[in-house]
C-alpha positions as CSV (number, residue, x, y, z in Angstrom):
1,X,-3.2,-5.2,14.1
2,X,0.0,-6.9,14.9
3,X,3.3,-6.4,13.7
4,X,4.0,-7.9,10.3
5,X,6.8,-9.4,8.0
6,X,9.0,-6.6,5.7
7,X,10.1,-9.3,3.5
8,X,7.5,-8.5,0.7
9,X,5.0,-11.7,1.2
10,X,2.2,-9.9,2.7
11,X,-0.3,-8.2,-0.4
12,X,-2.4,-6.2,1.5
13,X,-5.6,-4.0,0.0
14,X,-5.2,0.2,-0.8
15,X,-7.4,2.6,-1.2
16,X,-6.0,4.4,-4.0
17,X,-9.2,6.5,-4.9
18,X,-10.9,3.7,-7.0
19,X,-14.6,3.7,-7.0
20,X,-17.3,1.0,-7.9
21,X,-19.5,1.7,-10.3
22,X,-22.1,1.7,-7.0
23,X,-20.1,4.8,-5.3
24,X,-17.9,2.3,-3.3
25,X,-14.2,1.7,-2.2
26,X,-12.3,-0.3,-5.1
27,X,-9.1,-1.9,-3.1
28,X,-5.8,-2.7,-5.3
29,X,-4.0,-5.1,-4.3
30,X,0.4,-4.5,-3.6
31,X,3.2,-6.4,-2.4
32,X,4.8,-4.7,0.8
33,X,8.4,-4.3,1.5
34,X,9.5,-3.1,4.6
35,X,13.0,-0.7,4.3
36,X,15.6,-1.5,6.3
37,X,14.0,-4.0,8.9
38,X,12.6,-7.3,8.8
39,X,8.8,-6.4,10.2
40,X,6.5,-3.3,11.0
41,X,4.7,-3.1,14.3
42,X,1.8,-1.4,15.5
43,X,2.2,2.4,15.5
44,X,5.8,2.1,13.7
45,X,6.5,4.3,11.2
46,X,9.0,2.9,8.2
47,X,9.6,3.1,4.7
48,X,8.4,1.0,2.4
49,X,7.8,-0.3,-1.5
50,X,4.6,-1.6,-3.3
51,X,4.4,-3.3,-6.0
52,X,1.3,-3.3,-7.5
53,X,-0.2,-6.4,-9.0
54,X,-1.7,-4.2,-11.4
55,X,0.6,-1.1,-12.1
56,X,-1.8,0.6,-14.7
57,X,-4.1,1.3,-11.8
58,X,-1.4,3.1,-9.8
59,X,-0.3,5.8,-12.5
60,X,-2.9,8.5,-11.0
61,X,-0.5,8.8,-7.9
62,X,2.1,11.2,-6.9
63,X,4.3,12.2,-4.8
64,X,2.3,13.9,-1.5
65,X,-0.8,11.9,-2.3
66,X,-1.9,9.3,0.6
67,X,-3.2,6.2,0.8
68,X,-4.9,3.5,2.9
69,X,-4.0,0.4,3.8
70,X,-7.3,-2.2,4.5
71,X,-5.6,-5.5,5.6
72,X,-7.9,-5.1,8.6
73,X,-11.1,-3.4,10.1
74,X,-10.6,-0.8,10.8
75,X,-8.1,0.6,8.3
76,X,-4.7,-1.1,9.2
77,X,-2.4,1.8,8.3
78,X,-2.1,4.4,5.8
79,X,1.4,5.2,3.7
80,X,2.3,8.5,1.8
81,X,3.8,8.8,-1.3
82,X,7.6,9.8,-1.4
83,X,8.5,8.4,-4.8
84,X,7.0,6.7,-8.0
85,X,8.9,4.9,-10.2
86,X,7.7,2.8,-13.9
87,X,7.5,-1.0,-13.2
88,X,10.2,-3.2,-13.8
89,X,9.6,-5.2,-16.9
C-alpha cells in the first residue's frame, strides 16, 4: 500500500464484525480523515475519524474494539477504537 490522502476523500472498506448470511466478511464502507497531517504512509501510525456511510451499522462498537481496514489485499491497515460519538445530523 502506498501512502494516502488525510483529507477525508478516500472511503475505504472495514471489517466491523458483519457477516453474510453465507458465514462471510460484510465490509462497511467510511470516509477517512487523517488528524493532524495531510496523508498516512505505510507503517504510520495516526489518528483518525470515520464517518460511516451507514452509521446504524456502526453502533455495536466501542471503545477498545478493533477493526480492519480492506482497501487492499492483503488487509491495508487496521484502526482501534479511542472514541464514538452519535452522527451529526
Amino acid at each position: 500500500m502506498s501512502a494516502f490522502s488525510g483529507d477525508g476523500v478516500l472511503r475505504p472498506l472495514w471489517d466491523i464484525g458483519h457477516r453474510t448470511a453465507a458465514g462471510q466478511q460484510d465490509l462497511n464502507i467510511a470516509r477517512l480523515w487523517v488528524e493532524f497531517a495531510p496523508q498516512l504512509g505505510p507503517g504510520e501510525t495516526a489518528n483518525v475519524r470515520l464517518a460511516p456511510l451507514q452509521p446504524e451499522q456502526w453502533q455495536h462498537l466501542k471503545p477498545g474494539d478493533v477493526i480492519t481496514m480492506h482497501e487492499a489485499q492483503p488487509a491495508a491497515g487496521i484502526a482501534e477504537i479511542i472514541e464514538v460519538l452519535p452522527p451529526r445530523v
